[in-house]
Every structure is written in structure tokens, then in C-alpha cells.
TIRO-2110 file (N, C-alpha, C; in Angstrom, 1 decimal):
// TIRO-2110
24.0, 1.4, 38.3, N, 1, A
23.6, 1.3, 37.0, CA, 1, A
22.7, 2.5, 36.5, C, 1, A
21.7, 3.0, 37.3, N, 2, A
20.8, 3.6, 37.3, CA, 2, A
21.9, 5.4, 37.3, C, 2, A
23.0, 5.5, 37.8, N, 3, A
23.5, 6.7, 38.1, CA, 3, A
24.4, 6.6, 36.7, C, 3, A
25.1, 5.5, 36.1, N, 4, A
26.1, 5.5, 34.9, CA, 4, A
25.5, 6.1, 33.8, C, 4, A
23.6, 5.6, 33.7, N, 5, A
23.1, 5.7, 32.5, CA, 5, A
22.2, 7.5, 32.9, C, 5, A
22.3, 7.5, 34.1, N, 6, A
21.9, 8.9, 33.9, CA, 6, A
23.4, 10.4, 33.5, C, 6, A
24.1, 10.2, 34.2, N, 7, A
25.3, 10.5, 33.5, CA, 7, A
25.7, 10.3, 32.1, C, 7, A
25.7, 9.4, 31.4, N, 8, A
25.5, 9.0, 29.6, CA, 8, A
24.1, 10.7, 29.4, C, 8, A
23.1, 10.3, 30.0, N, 9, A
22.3, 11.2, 29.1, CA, 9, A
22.5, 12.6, 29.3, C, 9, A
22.9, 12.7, 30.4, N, 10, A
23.5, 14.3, 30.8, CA, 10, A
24.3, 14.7, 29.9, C, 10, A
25.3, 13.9, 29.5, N, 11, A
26.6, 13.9, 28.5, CA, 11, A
26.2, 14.1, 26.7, C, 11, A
25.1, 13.5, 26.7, N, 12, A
24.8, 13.5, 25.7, CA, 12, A
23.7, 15.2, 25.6, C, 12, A
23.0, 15.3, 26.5, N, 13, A
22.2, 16.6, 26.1, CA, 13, A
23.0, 17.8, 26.3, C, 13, A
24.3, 17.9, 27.5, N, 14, A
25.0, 18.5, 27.0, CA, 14, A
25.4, 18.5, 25.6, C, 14, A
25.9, 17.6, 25.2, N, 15, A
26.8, 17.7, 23.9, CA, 15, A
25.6, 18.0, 22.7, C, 15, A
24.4, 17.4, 22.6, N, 16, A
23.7, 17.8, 21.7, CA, 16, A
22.9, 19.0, 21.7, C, 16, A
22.6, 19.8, 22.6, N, 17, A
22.3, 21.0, 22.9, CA, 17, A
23.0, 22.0, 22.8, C, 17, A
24.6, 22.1, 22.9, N, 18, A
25.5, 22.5, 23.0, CA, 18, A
25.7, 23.5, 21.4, C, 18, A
25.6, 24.3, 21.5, N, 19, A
26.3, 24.7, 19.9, CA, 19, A
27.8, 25.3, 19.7, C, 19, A
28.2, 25.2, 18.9, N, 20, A
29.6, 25.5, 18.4, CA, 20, A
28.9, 27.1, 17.9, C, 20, A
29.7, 28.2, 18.4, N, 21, A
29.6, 29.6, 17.7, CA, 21, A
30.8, 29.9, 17.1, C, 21, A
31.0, 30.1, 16.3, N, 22, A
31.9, 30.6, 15.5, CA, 22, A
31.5, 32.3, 14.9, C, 22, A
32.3, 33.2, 14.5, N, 23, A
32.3, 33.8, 13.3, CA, 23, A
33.0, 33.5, 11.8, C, 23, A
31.1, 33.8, 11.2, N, 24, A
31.8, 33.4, 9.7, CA, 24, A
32.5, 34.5, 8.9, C, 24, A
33.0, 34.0, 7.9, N, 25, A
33.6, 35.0, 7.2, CA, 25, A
33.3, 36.4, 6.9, C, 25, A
33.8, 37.3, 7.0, N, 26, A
32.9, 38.9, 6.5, CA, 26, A
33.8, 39.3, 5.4, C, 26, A
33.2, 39.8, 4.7, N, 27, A
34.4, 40.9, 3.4, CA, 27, A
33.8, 42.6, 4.1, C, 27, A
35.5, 42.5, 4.7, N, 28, A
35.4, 43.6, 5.1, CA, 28, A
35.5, 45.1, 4.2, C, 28, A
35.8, 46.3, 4.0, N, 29, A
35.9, 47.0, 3.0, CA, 29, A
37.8, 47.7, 3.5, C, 29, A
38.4, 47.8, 4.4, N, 30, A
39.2, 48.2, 5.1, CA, 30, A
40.2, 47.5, 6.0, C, 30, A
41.2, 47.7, 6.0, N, 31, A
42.7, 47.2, 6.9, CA, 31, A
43.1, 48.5, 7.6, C, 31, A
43.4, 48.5, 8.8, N, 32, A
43.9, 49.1, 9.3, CA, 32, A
44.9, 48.9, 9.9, C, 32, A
46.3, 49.9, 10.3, N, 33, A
47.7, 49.5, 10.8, CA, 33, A
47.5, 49.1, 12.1, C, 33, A
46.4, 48.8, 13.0, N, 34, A
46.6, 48.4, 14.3, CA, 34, A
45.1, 48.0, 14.5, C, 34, A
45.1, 47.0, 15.8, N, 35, A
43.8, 46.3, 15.7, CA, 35, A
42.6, 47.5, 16.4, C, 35, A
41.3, 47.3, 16.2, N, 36, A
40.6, 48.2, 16.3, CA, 36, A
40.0, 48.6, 18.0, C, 36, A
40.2, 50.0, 18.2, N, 37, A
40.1, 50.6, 19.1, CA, 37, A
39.6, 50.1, 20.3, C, 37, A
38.4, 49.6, 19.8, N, 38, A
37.7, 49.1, 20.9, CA, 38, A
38.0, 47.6, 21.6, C, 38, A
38.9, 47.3, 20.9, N, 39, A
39.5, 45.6, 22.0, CA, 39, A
40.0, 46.5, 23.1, C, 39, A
40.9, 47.7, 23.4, N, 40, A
41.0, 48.2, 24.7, CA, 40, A
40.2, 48.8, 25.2, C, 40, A
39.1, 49.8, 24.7, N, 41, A
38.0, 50.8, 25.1, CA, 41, A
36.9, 49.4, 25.9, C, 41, A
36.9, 48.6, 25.2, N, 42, A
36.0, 47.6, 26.0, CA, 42, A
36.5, 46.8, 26.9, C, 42, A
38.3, 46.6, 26.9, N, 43, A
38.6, 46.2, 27.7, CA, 43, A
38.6, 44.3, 27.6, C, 43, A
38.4, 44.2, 25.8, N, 44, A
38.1, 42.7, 25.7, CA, 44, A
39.8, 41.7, 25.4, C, 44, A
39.6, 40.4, 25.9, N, 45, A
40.3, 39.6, 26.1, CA, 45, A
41.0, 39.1, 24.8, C, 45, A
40.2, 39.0, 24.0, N, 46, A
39.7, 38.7, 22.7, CA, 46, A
40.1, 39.2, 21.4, C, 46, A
41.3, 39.4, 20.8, N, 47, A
41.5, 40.3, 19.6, CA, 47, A
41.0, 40.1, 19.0, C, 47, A
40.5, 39.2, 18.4, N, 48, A
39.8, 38.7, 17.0, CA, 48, A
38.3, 39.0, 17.5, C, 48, A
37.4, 39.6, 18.2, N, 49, A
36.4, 39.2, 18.3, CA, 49, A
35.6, 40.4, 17.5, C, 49, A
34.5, 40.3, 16.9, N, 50, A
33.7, 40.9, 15.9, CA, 50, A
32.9, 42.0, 17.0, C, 50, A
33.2, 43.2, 16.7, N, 51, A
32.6, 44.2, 17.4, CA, 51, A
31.6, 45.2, 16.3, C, 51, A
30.4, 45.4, 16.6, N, 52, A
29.6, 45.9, 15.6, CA, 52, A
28.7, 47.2, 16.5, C, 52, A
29.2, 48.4, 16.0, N, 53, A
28.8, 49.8, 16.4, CA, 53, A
27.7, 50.4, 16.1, C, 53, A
27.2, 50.6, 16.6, N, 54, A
26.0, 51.3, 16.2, CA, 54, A
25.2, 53.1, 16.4, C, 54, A
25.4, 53.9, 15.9, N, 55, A
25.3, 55.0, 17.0, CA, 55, A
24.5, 56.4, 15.8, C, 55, A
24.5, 57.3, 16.6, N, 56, A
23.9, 59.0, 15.9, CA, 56, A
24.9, 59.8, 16.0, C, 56, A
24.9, 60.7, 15.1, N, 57, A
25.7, 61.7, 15.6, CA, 57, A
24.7, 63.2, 15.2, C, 57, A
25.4, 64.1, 15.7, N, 58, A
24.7, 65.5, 15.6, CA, 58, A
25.8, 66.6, 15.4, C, 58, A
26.4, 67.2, 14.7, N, 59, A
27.2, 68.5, 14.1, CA, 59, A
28.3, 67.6, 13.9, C, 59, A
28.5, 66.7, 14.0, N, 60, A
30.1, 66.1, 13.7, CA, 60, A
30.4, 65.6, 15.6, C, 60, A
29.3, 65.3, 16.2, N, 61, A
29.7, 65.1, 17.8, CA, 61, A
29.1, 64.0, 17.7, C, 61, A
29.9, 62.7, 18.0, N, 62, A
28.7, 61.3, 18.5, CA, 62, A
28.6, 61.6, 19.6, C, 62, A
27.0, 61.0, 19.4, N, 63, A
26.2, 60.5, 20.7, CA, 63, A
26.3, 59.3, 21.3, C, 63, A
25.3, 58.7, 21.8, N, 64, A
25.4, 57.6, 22.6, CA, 64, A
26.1, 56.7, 21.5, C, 64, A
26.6, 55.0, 21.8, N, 65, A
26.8, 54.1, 20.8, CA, 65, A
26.4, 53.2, 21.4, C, 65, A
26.0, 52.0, 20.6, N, 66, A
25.8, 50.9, 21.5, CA, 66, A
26.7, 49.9, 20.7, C, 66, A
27.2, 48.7, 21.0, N, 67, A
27.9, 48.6, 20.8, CA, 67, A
27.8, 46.5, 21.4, C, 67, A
27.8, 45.3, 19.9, N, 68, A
27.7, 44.2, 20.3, CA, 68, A
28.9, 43.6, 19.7, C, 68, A
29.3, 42.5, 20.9, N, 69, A
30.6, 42.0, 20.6, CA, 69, A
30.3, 40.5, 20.3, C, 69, A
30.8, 40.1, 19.7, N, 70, A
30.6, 38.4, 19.2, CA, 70, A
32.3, 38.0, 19.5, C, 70, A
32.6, 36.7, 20.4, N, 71, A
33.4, 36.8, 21.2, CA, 71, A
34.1, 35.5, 20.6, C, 71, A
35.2, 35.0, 20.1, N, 72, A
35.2, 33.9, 19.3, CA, 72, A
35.1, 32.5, 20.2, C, 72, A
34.6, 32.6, 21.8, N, 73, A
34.2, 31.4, 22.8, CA, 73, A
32.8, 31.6, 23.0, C, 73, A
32.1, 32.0, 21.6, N, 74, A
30.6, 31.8, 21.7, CA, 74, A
29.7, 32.5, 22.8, C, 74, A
30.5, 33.6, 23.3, N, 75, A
29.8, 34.3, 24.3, CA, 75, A
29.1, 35.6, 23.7, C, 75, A
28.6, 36.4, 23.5, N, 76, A
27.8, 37.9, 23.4, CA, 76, A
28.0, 38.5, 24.2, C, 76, A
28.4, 39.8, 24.1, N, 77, A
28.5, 41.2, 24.8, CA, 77, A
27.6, 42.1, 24.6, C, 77, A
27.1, 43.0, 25.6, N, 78, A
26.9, 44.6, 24.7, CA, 78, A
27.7, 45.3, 25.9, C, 78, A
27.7, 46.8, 25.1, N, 79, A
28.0, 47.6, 25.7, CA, 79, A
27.2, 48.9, 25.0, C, 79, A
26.9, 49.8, 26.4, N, 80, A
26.6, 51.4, 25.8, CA, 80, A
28.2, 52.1, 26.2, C, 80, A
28.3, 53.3, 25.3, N, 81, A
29.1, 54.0, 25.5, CA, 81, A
28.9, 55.5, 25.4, C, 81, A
29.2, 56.4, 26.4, N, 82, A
28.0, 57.6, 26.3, CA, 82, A
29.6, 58.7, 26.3, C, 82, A
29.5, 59.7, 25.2, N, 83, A
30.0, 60.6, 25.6, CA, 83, A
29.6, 61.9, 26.1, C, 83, A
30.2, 62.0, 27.7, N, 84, A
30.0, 62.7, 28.5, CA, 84, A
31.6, 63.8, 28.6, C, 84, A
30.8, 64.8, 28.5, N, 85, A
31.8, 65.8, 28.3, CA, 85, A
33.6, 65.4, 27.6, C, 85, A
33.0, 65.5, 26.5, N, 86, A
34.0, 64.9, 25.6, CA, 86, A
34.7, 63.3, 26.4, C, 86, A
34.7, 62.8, 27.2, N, 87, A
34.8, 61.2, 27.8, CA, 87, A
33.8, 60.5, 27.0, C, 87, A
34.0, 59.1, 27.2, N, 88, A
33.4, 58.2, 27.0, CA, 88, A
33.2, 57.5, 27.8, C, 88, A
31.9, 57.2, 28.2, N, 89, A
31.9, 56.6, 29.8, CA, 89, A
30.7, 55.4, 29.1, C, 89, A
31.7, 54.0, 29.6, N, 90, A
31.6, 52.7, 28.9, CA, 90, A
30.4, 51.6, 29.9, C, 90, A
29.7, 51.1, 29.6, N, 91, A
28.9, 50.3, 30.6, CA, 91, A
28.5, 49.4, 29.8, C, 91, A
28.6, 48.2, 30.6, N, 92, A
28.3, 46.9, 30.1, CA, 92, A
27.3, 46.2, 30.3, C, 92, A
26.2, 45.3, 29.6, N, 93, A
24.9, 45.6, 29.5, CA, 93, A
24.9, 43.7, 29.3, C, 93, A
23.8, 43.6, 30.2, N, 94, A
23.5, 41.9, 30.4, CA, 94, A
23.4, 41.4, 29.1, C, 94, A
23.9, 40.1, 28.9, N, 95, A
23.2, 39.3, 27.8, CA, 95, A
23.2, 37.9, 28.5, C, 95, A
21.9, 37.5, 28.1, N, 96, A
21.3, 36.1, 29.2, CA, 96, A
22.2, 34.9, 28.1, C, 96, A
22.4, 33.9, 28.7, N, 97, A
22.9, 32.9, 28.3, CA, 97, A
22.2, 32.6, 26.6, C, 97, A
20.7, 32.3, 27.5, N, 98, A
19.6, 31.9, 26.3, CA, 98, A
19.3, 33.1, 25.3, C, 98, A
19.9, 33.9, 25.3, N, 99, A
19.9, 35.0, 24.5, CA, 99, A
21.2, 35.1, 23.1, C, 99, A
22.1, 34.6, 23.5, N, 100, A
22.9, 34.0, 22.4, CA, 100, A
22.6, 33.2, 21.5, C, 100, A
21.5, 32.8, 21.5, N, 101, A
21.7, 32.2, 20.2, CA, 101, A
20.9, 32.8, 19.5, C, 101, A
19.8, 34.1, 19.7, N, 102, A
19.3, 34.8, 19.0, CA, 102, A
20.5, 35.5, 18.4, C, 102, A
21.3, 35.8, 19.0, N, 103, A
22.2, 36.7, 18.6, CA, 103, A
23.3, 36.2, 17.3, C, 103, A
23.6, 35.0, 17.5, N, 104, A
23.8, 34.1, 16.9, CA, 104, A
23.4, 34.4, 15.6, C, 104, A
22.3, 33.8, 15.3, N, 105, A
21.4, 33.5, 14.0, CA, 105, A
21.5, 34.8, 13.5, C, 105, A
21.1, 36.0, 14.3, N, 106, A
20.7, 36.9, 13.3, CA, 106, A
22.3, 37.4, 12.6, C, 106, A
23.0, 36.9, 13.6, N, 107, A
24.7, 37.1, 12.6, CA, 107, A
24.5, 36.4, 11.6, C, 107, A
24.6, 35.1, 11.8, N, 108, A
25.0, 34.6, 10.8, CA, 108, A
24.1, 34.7, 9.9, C, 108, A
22.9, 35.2, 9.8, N, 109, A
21.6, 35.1, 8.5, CA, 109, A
22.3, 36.4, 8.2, C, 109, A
22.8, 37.8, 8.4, N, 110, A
23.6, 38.7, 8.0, CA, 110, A
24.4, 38.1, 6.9, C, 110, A
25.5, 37.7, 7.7, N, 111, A
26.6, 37.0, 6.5, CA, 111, A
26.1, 36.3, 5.4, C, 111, A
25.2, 35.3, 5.8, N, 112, A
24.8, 34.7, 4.4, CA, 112, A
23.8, 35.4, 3.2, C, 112, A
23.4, 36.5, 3.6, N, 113, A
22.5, 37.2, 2.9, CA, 113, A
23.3, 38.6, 2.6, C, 113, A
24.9, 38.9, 3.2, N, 114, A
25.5, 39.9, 2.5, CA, 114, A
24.6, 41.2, 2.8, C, 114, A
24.4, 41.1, 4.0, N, 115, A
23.8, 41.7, 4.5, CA, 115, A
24.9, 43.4, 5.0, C, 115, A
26.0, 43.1, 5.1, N, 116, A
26.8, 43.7, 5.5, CA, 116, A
27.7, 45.1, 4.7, C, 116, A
27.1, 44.1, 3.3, N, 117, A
27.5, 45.1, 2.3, CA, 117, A
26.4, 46.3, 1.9, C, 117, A
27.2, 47.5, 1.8, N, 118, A
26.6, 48.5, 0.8, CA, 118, A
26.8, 48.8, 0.2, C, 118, A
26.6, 50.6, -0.9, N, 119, A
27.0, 51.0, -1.7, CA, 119, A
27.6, 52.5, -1.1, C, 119, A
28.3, 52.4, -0.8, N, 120, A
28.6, 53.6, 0.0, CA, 120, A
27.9, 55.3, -0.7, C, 120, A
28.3, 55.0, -1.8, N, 121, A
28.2, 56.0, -2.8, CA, 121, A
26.5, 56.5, -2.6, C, 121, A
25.9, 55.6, -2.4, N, 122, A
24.3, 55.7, -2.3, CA, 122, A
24.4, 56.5, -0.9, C, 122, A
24.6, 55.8, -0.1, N, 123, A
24.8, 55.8, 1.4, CA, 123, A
24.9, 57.7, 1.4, C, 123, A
25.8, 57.9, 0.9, N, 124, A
26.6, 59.1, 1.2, CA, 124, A
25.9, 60.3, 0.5, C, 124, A
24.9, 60.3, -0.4, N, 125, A
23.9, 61.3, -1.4, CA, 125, A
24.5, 61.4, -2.7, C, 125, A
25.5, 60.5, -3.4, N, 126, A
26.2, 60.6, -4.7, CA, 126, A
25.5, 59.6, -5.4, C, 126, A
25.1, 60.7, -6.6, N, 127, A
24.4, 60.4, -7.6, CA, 127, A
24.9, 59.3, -8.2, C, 127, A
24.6, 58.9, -9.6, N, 128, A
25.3, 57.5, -10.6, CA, 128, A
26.3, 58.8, -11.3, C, 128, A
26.3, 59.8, -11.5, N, 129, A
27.6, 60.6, -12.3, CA, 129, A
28.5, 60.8, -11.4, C, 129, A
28.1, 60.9, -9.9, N, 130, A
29.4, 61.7, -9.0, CA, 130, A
29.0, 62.9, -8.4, C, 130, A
27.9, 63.5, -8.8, N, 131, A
27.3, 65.0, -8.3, CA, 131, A
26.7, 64.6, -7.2, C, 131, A
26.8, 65.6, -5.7, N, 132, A
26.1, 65.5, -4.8, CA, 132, A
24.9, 65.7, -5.4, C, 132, A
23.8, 65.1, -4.5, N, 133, A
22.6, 65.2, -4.0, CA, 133, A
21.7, 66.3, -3.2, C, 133, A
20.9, 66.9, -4.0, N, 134, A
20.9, 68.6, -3.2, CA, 134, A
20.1, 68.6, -3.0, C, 134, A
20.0, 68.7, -1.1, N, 135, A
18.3, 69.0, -0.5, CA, 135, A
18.6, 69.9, 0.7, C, 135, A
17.9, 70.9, 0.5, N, 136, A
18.5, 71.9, 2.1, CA, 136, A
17.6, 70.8, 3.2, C, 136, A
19.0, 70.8, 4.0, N, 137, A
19.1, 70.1, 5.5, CA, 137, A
19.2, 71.0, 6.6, C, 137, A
18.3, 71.6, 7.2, N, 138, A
19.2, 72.1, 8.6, CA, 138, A
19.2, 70.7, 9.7, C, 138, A
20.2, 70.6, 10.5, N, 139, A
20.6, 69.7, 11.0, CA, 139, A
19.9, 68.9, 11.4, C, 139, A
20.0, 67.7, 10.3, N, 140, A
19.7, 66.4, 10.7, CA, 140, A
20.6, 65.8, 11.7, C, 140, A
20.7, 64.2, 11.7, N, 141, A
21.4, 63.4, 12.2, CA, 141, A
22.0, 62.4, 11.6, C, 141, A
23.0, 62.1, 11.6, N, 142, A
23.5, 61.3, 10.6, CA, 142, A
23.9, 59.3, 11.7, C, 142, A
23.4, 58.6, 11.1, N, 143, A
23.2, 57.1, 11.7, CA, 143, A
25.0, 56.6, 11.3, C, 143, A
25.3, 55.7, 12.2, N, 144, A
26.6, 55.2, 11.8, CA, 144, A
26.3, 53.4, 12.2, C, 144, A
27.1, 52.9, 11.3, N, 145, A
26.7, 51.9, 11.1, CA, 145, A
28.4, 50.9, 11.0, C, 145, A
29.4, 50.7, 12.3, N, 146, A
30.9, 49.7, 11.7, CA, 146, A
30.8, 48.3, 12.4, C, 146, A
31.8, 47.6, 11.3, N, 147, A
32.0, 46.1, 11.9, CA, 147, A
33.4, 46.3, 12.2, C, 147, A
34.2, 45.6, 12.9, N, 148, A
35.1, 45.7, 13.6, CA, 148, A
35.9, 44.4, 14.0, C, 148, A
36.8, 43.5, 13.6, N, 149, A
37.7, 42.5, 13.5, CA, 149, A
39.1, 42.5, 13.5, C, 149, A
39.8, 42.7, 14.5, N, 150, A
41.2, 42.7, 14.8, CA, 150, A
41.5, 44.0, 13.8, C, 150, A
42.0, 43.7, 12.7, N, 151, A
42.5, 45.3, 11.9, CA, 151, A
41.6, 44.9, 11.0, C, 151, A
40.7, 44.5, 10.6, N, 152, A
39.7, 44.6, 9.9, CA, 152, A
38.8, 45.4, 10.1, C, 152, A
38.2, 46.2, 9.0, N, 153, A
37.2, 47.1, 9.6, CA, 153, A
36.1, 47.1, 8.4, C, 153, A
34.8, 47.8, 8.5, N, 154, A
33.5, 48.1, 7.8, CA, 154, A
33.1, 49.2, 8.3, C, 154, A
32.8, 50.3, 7.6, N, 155, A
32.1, 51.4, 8.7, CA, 155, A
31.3, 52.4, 7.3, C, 155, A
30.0, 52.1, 7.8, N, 156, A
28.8, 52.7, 7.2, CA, 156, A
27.9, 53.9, 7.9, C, 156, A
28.0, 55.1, 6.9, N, 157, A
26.9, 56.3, 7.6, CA, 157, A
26.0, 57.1, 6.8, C, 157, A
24.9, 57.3, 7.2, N, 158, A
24.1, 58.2, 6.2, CA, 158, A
23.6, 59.1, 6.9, C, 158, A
23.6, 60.3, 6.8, N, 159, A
22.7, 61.8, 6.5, CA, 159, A
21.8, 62.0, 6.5, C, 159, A
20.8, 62.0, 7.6, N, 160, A
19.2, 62.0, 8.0, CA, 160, A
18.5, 61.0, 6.6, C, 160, A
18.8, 60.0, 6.6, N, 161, A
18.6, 58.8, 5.9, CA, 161, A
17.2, 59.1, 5.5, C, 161, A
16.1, 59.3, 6.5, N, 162, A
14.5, 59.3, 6.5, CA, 162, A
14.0, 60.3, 5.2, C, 162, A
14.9, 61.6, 5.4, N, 163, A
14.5, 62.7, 4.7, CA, 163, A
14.8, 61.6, 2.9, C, 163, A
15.5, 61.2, 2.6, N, 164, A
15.8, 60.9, 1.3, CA, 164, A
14.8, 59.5, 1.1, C, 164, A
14.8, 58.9, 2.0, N, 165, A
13.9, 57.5, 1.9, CA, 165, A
12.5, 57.8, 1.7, C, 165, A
12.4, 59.5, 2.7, N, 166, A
10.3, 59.5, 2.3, CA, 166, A
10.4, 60.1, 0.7, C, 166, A
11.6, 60.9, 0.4, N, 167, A
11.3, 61.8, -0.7, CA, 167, A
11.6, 60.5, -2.1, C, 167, A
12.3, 59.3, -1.4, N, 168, A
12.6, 58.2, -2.3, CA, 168, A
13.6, 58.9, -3.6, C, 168, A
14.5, 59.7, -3.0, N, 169, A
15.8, 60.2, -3.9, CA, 169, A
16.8, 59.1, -4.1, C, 169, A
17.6, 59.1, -5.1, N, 170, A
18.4, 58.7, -5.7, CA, 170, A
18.7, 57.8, -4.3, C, 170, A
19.0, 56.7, -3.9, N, 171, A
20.2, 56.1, -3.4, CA, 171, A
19.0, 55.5, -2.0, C, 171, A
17.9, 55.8, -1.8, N, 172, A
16.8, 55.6, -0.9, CA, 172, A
16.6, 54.0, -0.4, C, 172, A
17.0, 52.9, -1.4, N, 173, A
16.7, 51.9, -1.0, CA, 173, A
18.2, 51.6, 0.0, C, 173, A
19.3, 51.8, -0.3, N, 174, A
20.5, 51.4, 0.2, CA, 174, A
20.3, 52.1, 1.9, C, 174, A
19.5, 53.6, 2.0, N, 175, A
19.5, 54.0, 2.8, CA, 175, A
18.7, 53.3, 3.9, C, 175, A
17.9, 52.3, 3.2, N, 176, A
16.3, 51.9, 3.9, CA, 176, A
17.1, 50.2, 4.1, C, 176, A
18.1, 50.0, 3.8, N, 177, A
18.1, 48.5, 3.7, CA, 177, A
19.2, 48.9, 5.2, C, 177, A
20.3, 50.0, 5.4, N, 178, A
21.0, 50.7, 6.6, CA, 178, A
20.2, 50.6, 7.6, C, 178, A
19.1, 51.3, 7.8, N, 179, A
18.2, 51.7, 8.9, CA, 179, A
17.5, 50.0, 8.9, C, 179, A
17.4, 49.4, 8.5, N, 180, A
16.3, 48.5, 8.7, CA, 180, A
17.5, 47.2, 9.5, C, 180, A
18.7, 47.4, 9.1, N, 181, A
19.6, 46.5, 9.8, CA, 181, A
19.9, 47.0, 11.0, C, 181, A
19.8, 48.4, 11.3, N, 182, A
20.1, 49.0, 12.6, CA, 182, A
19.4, 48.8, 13.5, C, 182, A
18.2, 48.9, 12.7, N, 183, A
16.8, 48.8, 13.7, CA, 183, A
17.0, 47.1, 14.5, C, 183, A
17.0, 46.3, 13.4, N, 184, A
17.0, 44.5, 13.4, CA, 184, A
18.1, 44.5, 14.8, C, 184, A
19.2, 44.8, 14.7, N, 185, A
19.9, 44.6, 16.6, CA, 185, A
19.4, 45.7, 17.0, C, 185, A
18.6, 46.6, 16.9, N, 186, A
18.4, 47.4, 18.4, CA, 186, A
17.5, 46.5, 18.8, C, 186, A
16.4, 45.9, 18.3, N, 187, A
15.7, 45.2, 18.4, CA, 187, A
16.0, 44.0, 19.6, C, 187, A
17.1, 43.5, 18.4, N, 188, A
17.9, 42.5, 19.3, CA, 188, A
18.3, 42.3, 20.5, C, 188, A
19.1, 43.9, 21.1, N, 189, A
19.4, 44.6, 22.1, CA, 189, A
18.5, 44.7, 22.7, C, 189, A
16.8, 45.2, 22.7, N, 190, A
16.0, 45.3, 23.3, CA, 190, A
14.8, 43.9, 23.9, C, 190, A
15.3, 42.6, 23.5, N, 191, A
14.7, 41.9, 23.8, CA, 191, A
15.4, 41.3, 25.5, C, 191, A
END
């Protein structure tokens, strides 16, 4: 008796503990003719699964990326990906069980808050007429920012973002709302 009714509660805290992960819907900005690069670069099982990039670049060369996968069996990934003499040398980076569902939430509070959307035009130093934005830069870094779903794609970057956000030029808030999402998973990554 004593073993039937401990079994029932195991069954139950499984099942009530238990969450369903899904990904929600994203509006992406882009289709592409084949699914995105990294289901093979990462080597995932999973076409459909939400891959979100994160990375610097310097003269037109990326650097490191890091790189989280939302898996549609409720699991989390990362990965760094470092390019080493023009390669890409890929490593896969713990995520603890109990750590999914931070991961979780902060997706999903993304999605519901449209979080994912920008203005590119801002993003990119174009004014409200269409005229660049003119500030001598000697080389900054430029932040890149894609979401990634079978042939669905998102992919956001800006141009030493900081320099326009301290001088508060034209397009500074879109720049500040980029970096502050970037920051939110490195964060994430870092816990």
C-alpha cells in the first residue's frame, strides 16, 4: 500500500514539475533557400530548432561567436565557435538541467515583449531621410546579433554601437535596446 501510494506521488511530481518547452512563434524578417548553416556546423539533430548568434567582428573578420540553441525536446545548448585561422573550431558548452528554465523564460519574455524586433535602418546609422550618419570611426567593432529557424532567419548588426549611444545620435535608442539584449544572454551564458 505504502509503495503504490508512493509511486502515485512520484508520478504526480514528476508530471507537475515537469514543463512542456516549446518555441513560440517569432516574425522573422527573412527566408532563405536552405535551412540554416548551423543545423550542420553544430551538428544538431533537430531542423527546426531556434539557434540564436551572438558575436564581434573587426575589419569585416568575425571573431569569437557564441552561439544558444533552443531544441524543440525542451533541452538548451551553447556553443562557442572560434575562428582560428580562417576555421571555425566549434565547442560545446555545459548547460545544467536546472538551468533551462532560466533559459526558457528569458525566450519566451523576448517573444512576448517583441523583443526581437528592430529598426534596422536605425541599427545601421540611417537617418529618417536615408543619409548616412557621419562620424569619423577609426576601427570600431561592429556587434552582430541572428535568430536562426530551419530557413527562417533574423540577423541584426551595428557599428561600434557605444560611440552613437554616448553621443545619443540619431538611431541610439534601437542601438541601446541591441546591446542590452546581447548583454541579457551573455549574462545568461555566464550564469
Amino acid at each position: 500500500m505504502h509503495k503504490s501510494i508512493f509511486i502515485v506521488y512520484v508520478m504526480f511530481s514528476i508530471i507537475g514539475f515537469s514543463q512542456p518547452y516549446t518555441i513560440q512563434k517569432i516574425e522573422f524578417k527573412g527566408k532563405g533557400e536552405t535551412k540554416n548553416e548551423y543545423i550542420e556546423m553544430l551538428k544538431l539533430k533537430d531542423d527546426n530548432a531556434l539557434v540564436i548568434v551572438m558575436g564581434d567582428s573587426k575589419f569585416s573578420t568575425l571573431q569569437d561567436l557564441n552561439c544558444i540553441v533552443y531544441l524543440n525536446n525542451g533541452q538548451v545548448e551553447r556553443y562557442e565557435l572560434t575562428n582560428v585561422k580562417r576555421k571555425i573550431r566549434v565547442k560545446k558548452k555545459r548547460v545544467s538541467k536546472n538551468g533551462y528554465d532560466r533559459y526558457w523564460k528569458f525566450l519566451n519574455s523576448c517573444i512576448q515583449e517583441n523583443r526581437f524586433e528592430f529598426d534596422e535602418k536605425k541599427l545601421s546609422g540611417i537617418n529618417e531621410d536615408g543619409s548616412i550618419i557621419n562620424i569619423g570611426i577609426s576601427g570600431g567593432t561592429t556587434k552582430h546579433f541572428a535568430l536562426y529557424q530551419n530557413k527562417d532567419y533574423a540577423e541584426y548588426s551595428s557599428f561600434s554601437p557605444n560611440i552613437f549611444i554616448h553621443g545619443k545620435t540619431y538611431g541610439f535608442e534601437e542601438k541601446q535596446k541591441l546591446l542590452n539584449l546581447i548583454d541579457e544572454f551573455e549574462n545568461l551564458r555566464k550564469q
